[in-house]
C-alpha positions as CSV (number, residue, x, y, z in Angstrom):
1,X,19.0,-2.5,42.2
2,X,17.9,-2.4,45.4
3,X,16.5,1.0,47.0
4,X,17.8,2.9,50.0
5,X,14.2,2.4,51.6
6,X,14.9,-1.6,51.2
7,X,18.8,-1.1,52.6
8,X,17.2,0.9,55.5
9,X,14.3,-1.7,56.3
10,X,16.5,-5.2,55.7
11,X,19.4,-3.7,58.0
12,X,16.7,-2.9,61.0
13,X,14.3,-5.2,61.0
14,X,15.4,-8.6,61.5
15,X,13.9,-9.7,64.9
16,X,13.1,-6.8,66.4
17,X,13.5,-2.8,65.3
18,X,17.3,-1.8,65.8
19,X,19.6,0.8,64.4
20,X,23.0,1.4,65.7
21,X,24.8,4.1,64.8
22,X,28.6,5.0,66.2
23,X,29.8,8.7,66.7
24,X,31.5,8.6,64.0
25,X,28.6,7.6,61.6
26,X,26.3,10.0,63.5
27,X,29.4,13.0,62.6
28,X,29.3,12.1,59.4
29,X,25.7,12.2,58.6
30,X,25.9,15.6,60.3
31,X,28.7,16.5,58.3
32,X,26.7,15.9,55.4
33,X,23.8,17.8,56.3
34,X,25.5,21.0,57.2
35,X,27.5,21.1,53.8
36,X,24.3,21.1,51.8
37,X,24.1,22.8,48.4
38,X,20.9,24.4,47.9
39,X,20.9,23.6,44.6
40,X,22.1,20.5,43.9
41,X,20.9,18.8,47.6
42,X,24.6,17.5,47.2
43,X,26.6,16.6,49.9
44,X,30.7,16.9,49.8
45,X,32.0,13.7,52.1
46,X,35.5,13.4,51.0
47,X,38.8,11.9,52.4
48,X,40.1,14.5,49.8
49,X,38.5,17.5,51.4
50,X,40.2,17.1,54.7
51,X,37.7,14.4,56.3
52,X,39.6,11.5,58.5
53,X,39.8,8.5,56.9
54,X,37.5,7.0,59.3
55,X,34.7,9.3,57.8
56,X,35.1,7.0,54.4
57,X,34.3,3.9,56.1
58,X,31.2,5.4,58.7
59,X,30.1,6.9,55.1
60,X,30.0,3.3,53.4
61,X,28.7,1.9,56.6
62,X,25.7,4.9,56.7
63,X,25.5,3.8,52.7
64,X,24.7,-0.2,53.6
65,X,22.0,1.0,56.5
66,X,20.7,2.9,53.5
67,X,20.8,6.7,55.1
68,X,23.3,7.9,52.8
69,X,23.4,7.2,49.0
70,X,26.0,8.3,46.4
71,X,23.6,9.4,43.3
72,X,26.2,9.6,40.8
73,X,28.4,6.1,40.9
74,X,31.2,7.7,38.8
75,X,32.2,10.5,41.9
76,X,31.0,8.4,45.1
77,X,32.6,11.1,47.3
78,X,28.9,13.3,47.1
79,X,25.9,11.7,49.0
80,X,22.9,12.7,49.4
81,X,20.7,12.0,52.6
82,X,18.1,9.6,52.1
83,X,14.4,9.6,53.4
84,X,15.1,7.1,55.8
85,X,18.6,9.2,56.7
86,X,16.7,12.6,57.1
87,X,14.3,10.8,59.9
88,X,16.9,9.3,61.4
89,X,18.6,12.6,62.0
90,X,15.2,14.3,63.1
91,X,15.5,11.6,65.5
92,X,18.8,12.6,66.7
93,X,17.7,15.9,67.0
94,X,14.8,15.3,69.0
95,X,16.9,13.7,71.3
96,X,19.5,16.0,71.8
97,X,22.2,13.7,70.5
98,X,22.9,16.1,68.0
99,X,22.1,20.5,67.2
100,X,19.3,21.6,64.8
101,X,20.5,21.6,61.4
């Protein structure tokens, strides 16, 4: 199986460093940091819980760059930010694109 590190690295590096992310993606992976359970580190991403339906398919997309991952394949509605996916949103941060979390 491969890792969300390996996703991460095989979808950026190819000839040079690039990651592109749309709005909605970038929403998303904000949406899923903010609803954080302190517990679990789970993340509620659902079209059930009110999300557009766009937010499914920038969640599989975030999923294939390896940012996001789904830890429990029977309810693929929680994600969990990966390493890579917790840089890439410092990153955002840093740059303003998106608020503190």
């Amino acid at each position: 199986m491969t890792t969300p590190n390996q996703l991460f690295a095989s979808h950026v590096t190819s000839v040079a460093f690039s990651l592109s992310l749309s709005k909605t993606m970038v929403c998303c992976l904000v949406e899923i940091a903010e609803n954080r359970d302190a517990r679990s580190r789970q993340y509620r991403v659902m079209k059930a819980m009110g999300l557009r339906d766009t937010w499914v398919g920038a969640a599989r997309c975030l999923v294939e760059r390896g940012l996001i991952m789904a830890p429990d394949p029977e309810w693929p509605g929680i994600f969990v930010l990966t390493e890579p996916g917790e840089h890439v949103l410092a990153l955002l941060q840093i740059a303003g694109i998106v608020e503190k979390i």
